[in-house]
C-alpha positions in Angstrom: 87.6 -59.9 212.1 86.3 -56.6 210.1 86.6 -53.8 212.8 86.1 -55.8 215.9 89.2 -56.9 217.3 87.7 -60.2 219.7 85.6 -62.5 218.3 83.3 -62.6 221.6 83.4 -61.4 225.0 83.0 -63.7 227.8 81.0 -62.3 230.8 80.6 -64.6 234.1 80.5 -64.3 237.5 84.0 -64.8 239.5 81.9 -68.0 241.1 81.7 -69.9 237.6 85.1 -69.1 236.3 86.3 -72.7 235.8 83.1 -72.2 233.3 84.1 -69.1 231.7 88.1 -70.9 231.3 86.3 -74.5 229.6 84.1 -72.1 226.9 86.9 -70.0 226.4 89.1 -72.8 225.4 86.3 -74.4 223.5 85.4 -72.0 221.3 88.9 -70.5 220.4 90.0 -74.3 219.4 86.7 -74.7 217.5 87.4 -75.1 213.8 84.6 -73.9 211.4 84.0 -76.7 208.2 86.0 -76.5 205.4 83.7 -76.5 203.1 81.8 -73.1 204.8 85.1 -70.7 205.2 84.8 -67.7 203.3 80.8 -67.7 202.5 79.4 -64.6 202.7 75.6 -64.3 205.0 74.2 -61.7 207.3 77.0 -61.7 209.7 79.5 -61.7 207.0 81.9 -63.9 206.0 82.4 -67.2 208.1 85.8 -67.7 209.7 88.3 -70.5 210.5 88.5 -70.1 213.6 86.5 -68.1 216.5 89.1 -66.3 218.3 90.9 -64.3 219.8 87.7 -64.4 222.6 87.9 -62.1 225.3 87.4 -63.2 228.8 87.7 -60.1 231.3 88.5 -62.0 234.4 91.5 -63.5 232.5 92.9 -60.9 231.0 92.1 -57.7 233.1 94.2 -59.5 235.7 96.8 -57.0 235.1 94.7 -54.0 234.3 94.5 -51.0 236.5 91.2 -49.5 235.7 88.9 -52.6 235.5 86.0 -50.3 234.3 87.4 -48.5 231.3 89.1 -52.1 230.6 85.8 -53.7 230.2 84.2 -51.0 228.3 87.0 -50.8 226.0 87.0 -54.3 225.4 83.1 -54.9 224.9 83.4 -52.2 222.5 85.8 -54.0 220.2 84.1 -57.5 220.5 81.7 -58.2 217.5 79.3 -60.6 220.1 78.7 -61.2 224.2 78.3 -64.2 225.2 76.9 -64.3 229.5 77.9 -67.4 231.4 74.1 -67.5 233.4 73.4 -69.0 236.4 72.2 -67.7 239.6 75.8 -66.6 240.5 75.8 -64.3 237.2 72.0 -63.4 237.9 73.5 -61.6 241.2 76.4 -60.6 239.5 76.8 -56.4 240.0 79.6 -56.7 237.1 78.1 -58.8 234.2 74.9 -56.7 234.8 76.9 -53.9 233.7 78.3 -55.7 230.9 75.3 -56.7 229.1 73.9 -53.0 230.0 77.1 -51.5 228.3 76.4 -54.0 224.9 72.5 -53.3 224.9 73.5 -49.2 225.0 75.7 -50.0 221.8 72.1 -51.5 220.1 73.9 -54.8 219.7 71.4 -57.1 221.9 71.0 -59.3 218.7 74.4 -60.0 219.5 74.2 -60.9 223.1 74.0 -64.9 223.5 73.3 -66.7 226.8 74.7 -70.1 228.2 73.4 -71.8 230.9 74.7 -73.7 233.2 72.7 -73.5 236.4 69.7 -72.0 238.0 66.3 -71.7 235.6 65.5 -69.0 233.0 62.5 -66.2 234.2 62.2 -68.0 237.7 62.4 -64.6 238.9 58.5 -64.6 238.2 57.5 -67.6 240.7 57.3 -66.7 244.2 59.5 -68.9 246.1 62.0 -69.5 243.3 63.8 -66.3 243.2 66.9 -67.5 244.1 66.9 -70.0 240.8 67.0 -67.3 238.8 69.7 -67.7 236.0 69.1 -64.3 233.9 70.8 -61.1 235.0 68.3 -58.2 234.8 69.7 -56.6 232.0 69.2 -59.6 230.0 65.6 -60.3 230.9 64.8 -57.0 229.6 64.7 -54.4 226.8 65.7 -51.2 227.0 63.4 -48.0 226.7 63.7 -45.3 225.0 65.4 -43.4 227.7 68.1 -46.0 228.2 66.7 -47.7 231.1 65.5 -50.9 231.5 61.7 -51.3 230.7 59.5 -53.7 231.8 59.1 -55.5 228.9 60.8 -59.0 229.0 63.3 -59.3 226.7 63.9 -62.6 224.5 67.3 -64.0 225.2 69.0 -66.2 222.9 70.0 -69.3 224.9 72.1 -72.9 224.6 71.6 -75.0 227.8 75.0 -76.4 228.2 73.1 -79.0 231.5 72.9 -82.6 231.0 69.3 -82.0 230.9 69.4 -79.2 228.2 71.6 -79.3 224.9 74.1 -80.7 226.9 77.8 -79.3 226.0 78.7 -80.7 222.8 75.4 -79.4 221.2 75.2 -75.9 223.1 78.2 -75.2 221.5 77.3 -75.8 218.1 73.9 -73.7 219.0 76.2 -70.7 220.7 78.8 -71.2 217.4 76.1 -71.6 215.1 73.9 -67.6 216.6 77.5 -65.9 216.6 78.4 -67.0 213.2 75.1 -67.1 211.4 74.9 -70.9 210.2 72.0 -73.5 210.3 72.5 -75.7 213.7 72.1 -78.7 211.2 75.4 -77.5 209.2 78.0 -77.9 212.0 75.7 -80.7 213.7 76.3 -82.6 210.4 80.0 -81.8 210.1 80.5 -82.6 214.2 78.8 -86.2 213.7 81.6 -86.8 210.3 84.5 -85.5 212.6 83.4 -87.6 215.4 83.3 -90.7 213.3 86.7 -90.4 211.8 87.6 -89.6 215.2 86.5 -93.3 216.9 87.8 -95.0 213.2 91.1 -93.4 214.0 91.6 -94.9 217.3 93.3 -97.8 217.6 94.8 -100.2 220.6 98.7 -99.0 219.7 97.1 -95.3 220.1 94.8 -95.9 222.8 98.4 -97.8 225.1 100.3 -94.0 223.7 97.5 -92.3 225.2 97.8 -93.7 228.6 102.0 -93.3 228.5 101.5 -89.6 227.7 98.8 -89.3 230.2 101.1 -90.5 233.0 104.0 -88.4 232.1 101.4 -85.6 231.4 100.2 -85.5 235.2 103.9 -85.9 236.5 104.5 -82.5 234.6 101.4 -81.2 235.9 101.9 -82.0 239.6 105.0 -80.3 239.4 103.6 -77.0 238.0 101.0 -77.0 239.9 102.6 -77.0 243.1 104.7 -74.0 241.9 101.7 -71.7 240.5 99.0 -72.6 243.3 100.1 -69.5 245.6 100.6 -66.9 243.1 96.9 -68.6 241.6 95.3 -68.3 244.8 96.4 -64.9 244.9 95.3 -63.8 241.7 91.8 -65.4 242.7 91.5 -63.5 245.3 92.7 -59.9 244.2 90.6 -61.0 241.4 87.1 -61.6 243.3 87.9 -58.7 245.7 88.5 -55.9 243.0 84.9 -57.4 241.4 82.1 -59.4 242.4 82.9 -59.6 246.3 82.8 -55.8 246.2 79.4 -55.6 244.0 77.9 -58.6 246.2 78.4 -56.9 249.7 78.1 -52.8 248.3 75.9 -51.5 251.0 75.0 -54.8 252.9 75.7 -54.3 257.3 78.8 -56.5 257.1 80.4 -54.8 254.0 83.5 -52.8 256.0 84.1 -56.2 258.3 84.2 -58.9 255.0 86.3 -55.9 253.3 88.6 -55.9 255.6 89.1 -59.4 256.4 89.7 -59.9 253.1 92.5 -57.5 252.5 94.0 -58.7 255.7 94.4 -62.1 254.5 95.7 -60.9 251.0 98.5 -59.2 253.1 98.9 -62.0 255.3 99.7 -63.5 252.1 102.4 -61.2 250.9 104.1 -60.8 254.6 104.8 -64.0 254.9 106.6 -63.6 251.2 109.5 -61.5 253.5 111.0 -58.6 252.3 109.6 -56.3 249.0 113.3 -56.7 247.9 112.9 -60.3 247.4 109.7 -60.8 245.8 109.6 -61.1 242.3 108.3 -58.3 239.6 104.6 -59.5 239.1 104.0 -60.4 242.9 105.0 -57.2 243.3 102.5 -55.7 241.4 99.5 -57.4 242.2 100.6 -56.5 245.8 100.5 -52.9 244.3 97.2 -53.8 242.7 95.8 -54.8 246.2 97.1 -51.7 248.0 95.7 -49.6 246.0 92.4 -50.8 246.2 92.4 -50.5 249.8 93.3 -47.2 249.8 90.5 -46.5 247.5 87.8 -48.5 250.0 89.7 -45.9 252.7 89.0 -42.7 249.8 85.4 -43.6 249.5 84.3 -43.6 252.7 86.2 -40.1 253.1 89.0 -41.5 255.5 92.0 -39.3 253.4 94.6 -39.9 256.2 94.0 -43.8 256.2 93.9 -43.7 252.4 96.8 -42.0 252.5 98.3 -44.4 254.7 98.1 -47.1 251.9 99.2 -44.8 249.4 102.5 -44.7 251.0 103.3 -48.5 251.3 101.8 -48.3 247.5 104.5 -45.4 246.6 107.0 -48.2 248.2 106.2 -50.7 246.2 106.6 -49.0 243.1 109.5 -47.2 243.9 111.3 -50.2 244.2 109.8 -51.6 240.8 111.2 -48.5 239.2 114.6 -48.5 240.8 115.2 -52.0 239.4 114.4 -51.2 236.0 114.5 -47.0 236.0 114.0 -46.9 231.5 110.8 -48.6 231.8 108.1 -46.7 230.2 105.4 -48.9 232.4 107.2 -48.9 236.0 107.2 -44.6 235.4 104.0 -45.3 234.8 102.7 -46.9 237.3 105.0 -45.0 239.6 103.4 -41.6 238.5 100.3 -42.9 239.2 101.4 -43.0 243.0 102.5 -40.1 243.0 99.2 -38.5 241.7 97.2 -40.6 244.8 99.8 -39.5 247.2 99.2 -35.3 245.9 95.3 -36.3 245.5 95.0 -37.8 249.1 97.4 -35.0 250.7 95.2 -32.3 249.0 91.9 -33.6 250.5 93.4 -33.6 254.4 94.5 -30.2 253.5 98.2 -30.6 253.3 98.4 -29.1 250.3 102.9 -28.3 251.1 103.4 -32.6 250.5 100.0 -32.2 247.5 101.9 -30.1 245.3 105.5 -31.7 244.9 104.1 -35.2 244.5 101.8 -34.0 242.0 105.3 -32.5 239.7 107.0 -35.5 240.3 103.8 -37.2 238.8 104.5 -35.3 235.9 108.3 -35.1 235.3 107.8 -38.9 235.5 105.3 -39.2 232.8 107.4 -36.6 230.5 110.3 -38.9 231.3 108.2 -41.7 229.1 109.5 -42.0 225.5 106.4 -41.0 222.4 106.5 -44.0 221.0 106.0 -45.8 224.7 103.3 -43.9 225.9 99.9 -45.6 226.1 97.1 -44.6 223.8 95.0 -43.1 225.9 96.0 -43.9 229.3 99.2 -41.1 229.5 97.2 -38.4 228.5 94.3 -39.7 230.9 96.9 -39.4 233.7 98.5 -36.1 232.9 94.5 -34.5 232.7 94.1 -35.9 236.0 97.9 -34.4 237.3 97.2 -31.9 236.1 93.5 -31.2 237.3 94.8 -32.1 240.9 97.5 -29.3 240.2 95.1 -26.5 239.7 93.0 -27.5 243.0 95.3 -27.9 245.0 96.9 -24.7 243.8 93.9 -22.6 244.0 92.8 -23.9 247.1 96.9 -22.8 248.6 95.8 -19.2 246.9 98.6 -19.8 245.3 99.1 -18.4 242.0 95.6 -18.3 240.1 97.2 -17.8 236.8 99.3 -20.7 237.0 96.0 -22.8 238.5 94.4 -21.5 235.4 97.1 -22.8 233.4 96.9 -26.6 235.1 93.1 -26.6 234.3 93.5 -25.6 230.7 96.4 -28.3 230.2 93.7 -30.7 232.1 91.1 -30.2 229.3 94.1 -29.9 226.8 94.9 -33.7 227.9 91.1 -35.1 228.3 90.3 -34.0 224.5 93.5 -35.6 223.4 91.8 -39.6 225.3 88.0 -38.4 223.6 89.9 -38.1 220.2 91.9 -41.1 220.2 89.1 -43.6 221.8 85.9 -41.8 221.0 83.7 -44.3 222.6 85.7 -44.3 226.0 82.9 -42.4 227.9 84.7 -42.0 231.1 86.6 -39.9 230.2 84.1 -37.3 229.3 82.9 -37.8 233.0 86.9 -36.4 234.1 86.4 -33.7 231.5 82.9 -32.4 233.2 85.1 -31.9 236.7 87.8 -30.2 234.6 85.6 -27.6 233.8 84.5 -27.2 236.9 87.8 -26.6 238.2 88.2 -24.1 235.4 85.5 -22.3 236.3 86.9 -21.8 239.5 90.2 -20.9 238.2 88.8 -18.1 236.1 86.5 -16.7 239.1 89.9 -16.6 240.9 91.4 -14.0 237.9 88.1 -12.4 238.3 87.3 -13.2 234.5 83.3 -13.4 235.2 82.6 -14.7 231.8 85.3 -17.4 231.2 84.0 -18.4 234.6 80.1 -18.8 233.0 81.1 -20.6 230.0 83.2 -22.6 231.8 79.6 -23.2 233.6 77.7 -23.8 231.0 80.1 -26.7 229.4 80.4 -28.6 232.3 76.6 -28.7 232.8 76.0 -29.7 228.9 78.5 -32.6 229.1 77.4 -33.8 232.7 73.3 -33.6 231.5 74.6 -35.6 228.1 76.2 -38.5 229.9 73.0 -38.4 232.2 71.5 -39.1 229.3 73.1 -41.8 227.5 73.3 -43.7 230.8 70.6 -42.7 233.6 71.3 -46.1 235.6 75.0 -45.0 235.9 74.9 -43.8 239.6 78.6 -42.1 239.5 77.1 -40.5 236.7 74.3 -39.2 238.3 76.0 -38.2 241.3 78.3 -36.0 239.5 75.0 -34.6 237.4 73.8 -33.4 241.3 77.3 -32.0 241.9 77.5 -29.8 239.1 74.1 -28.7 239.6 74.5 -28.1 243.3 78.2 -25.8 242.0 75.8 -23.7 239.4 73.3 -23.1 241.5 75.6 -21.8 244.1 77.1 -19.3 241.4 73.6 -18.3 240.3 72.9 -17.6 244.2 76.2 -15.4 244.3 75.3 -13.5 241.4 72.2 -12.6 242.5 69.9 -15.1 240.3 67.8 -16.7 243.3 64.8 -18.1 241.3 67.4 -19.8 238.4 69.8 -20.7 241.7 66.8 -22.7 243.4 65.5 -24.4 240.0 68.9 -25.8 240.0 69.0 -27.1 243.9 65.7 -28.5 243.3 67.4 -30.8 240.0 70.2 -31.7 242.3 67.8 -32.4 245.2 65.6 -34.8 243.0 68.8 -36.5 242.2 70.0 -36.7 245.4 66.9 -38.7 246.5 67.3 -41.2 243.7 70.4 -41.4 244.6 69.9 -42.2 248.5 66.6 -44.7 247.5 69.7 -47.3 246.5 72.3 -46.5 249.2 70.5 -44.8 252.8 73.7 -45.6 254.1 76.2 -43.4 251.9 77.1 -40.7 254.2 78.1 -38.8 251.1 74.9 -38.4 249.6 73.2 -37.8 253.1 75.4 -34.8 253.9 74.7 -33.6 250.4 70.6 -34.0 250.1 71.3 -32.4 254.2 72.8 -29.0 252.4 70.3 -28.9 249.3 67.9 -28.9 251.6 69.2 -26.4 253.6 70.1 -23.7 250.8 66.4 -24.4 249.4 64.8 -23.5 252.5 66.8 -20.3 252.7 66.4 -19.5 248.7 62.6 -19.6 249.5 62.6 -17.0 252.2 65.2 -14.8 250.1 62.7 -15.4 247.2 59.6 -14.4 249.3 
């Protein structure tokens, strides 16, 4: 596998996934010929087998941070294969996906399979909704990281009746990831599929049909047994992903949001008591919680969110209490804590912020070394850590011991960017660190700490703009940052550097509200650039 650890990584929308479950299997139980194992050519040496193959609806099921998941794994998967069809063509998520693999400069390594919906019918009026292609995929990238207008070249197998068809899609998909000529593994599939039909014979065709019977009796069985925890997962599934991309911003998006988590806890009520439920359903209805608290978080409602971070608290209290030593339940228990301090802080009751936010961390101290996740604890303690020091300085509590949060919050952040160098996010938690430093040292009074602090947090935000202009969280925190210098300039007396910078923030605020008018955030910002812009002028006149 050389220093990828997947093979591939599936990409599909939530709509196909019986698709992206038939190619997984199919190429994992591929076997390469014999005779071809070992050679050396431009993609290296050819394998056994093609696997392990990542699918990210499959197994993100369980993951917590579905973006960092994704990234992690595209980054450790030597090739991405996209599932395409008109579903996947409107598919917020595998958009991303190919976006994140072109930004590595692996779009060699990006294959397509069809299965619906017609290539480029994007460019024929009438036909739009045929389209099969995500952006991403039907064009290059510029220089600046964007997507040009150049069409890009996508290397396809048609897996339709009226394409390749499946059995020869396959070989053309195996053939681009691993480098051989079509006509090798189209000569070795016609030789396996003769010995195959001179193999069977009546006394193995009458076994078949005795193993098939007793197959679907087993089946039947199951299948009644794992269809409510499967409908379930289907549905936390395409509410944490493409539902939420589909509807962002549409009229209807807080009424289908909302009918959807109600039946999800429908579901789980009629389960009875938390007591009773076993482990896992527990956690997925931990999983759903918490994303509805977040829906209540981004739209600014802290007491609703807060709300759901309470039954969420419930839930993983009683995980814990069942099994008190295990390094995941403190885990995942911290993590409630932290949302509970978090959501407290932003309604202002910073009395309940601060104790959930030490309990967050006695919790994570409480987790063995050698059990703590690379990565993910130190992730969480920067971000315990960093809602520590706000909430403290905004108590006026102690500034030296807000200080001393903030520096253990960048402390913790370097300690994810050294062990997973390519996770990026986390350089986006380090730029709000140091702006929580800075505020930290203004508090001491310590004017230049306070401008260093400053200038890092601009130099990381502007290089993350920059490897990623289309990332709009990205962006936003670009016209944050800018918006929090500027308004140190201003205080300091630099009016014409304080308005170059609320001009930058306002010129990303209007990018920002040409793809969302109805983000009340953004609205209220662009509202207050505009405002200190039009009293910089008359200060500067």
């Amino acid at each position: 596998m050389g220093k990828y650890q997947y093979k591939a990584f599936i990409s599909y929308s939530h709509a196909d996934e019986r698709w992206g479950r038939w190619l997984h299997r199919r190429l994992e139980n591929y076997r390469l010929p014999t005779h071809l194992v070992g050679q050396e050519n431009s993609k290296g040496k050819v394998p056994k087998r093609l696997k392990p193959i990542f699918r990210d609806r499959d197994e993100l099921a369980a993951a917590d941070n579905l973006g960092e998941k994704i990234e992690q794994a595209l980054a450790q998967s030597e090739s991405l294969i996209i599932i395409c069809s008109p579903n996947a063509a409107k598919s917020h998520w595998v958009n991303q996906e190919i976006l994140h693999f072109k930004h590595s400069n692996r779009s060699a390594q990006i294959f397509s399979v069809i299965i619906d919906g017609e290539p480029f019918a994007s460019k024929t009026k009438g036909r739009e909704h045929e389209e099969c292609f995500p952006k991403a995929l039907r064009y290059e990238l510029a220089s600046d990281g964007l997507l040009s207008d150049k069409p890009a070249e996508p290397l396809a197998a048609d897996m339709r009746a009226s394409g390749d068809g499946k059995r020869l899609g396959t070989l053309k998909l195996v053939s681009g990831m691993i480098g051989l000529g079509l006509d090798q593994l189209v000569q070795r599939d016609m030789q396996r599929r003769m010995r195959h039909v001179m193999a069977v014979t009546a006394s193995a065709f009458i076994a078949m049909l005795v193993m098939a019977g007793m197959t679907m009796i087993a089946i039947k069985s199951r299948d009644e047994a794992q269809r409510q925890r499967a409908e379930a997962e289907g549905l936390v599934e395409y509410m944490l992903t493409d539902l939420r991309a589909e509807i962002k911003g549409s009229v209807g998006e807080l009424p289908v949001m909302t009918a959807v988590n109600k039946r999800l806890m429908d579901y789980y009520s009629a389960q009875g008591d938390l007591a009773k439920l076993p482990a896992d359903s527990l956690v997925l209805r931990a999983r759903i919680i918490k994303s509805m608290g977040q829906d209540d978080q981004n739209r600014g409602d802290f007491e609703l969110a807060r709300q759901k971070y309470e039954e969420l608290h419930r839930i993983t209290a009683a995980l814990l209490n069942e099994d008190p030593k295990n390094p995941d339940r403190l885990f995942i228990h911290a993590k409630s804590e932290n949302r509970l301090g978090l959501a407290a802080h932003s309604i202002g009751d910073l009395d309940e912020a601060l104790p959930h936010l030490e309990k967050a961390k006695v919790l994570l101290e409480k987790i063995p070394d050698g059990k703590r996740k690379k990565g993910k604890w130190a992730h969480l303690m920067s971000y315990v850590h960093a809602n520590s020091c706000a909430a403290t300085l905004k108590e006026n509590k102690d500034a030296s011991l807000a200080l001393s949060h903030c520096q253990s919050a960048i402390i913790f952040n370097k300690q994810v960017i050294a062990e997973a160098p390519e996770e990026v996010n986390a350089t986006y938690g380090l730029v709000f660190n140091y702006v929580w430093l800075s505020k930290a040292w203004e508090a001491i009074g310590n004017t230049a700490e306070a401008s260093l602090a400053r200038s890092e947090y601009i130099r990381l935000s502007d290089a993350l703009v920059k490897k990623d202009g289309s990332n709009l969280f990205w962006r936003e925190q670009q016209m944050e940052v800018y918006t929090h210098f500027a308004d140190n300039l201003q205080t300091e007396g630099d009016t014409e550097n304080a308005r170059k910078y609320y001009a930058k923030a306002l010129a990303i605020s209007n990018t920002l509200i040409a793809t969302d008018q109805d983000n009340d955030n953004w609205s209220q910002h662009h509202n207050q650039l505009v405002k200190n812009l039009e009293k910089g002028n008359k200060n500067y006149q």
